[in-house]
N, C-alpha and C positions, 0 to 999 in steps of 0.2 A: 527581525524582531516584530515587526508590525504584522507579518502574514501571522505567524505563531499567535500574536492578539486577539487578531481577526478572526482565526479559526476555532479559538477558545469561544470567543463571543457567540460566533454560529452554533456548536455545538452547546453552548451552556444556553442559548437561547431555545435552540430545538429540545432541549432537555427539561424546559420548564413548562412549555407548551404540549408535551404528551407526558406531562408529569412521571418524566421515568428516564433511565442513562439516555442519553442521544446515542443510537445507534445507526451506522448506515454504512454504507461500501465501503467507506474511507477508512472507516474502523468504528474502534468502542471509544468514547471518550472516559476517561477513567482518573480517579483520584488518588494521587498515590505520593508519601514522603514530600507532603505539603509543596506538590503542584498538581496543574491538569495534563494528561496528555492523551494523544491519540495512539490505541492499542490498534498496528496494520499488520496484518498479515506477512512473514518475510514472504519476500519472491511476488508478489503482488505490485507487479513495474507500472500496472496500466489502472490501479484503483478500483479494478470492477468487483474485488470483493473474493476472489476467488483466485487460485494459481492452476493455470491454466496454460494450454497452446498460446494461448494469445499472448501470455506473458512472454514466451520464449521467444517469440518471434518478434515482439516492440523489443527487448533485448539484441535478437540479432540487427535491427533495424540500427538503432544506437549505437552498436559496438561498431557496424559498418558505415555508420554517417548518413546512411539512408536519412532525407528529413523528413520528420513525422511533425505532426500539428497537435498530435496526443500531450499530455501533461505526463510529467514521470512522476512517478511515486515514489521517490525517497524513503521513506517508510519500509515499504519492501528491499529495503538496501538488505544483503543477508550477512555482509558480514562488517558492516556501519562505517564504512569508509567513506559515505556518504559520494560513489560514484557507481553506476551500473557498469558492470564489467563481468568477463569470465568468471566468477565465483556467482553472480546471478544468475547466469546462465544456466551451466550444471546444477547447478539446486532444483531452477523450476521444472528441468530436463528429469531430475530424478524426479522431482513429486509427481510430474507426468505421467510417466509411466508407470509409477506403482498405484496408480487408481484404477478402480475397477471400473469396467466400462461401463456400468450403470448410472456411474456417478453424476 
């Protein structure tokens, strides 16, 4: 309960200081059904803002116990079981590939 405080406080505080939503990688802080939260991207494992390679592979890292020093993004859980697992995985694996390589 205190991280969730904490993270209202930062983003209502970023929010008063560029007079406008706090926006940033983490997502959109947003007002909705009388609370605050943060709008994250699903499939977004690693926070950068984006569903990417990178996401798929801190996923394989996780699934395999590999230990990272990375933060996981809850947030990007896609199907809010609040554990990165095979259902993250294939999600980020499809949004991967159907982007165009310009992207």
């Amino acid at each position: 309960m205190a991280h969730k405080i904490t993270v209202f406080i930062l983003f209502f505080l970023l929010s008063l200081a560029s007079n406008s939503w706090a926006d940033s990688n983490w997502g959109t802080l947003i007002w909705g059904h009388d609370t605050w939260y943060i709008d994250t991207k699903l499939g977004d494992i690693n926070s950068d803002g984006t569903v990417d390679l990178k996401d798929t592979i801190f996923i394989l890292k996780i699934i395999t116990g590999i230990d990272t020093t990375e933060e996981i993004n809850l947030g990007g859980d896609v199907n809010e079981d609040e554990k990165i697992g095979i259902e993250e995985l294939i999600y980020t694996i499809q949004v991967t590939s159907t982007k165009d390589l310009d992207d």
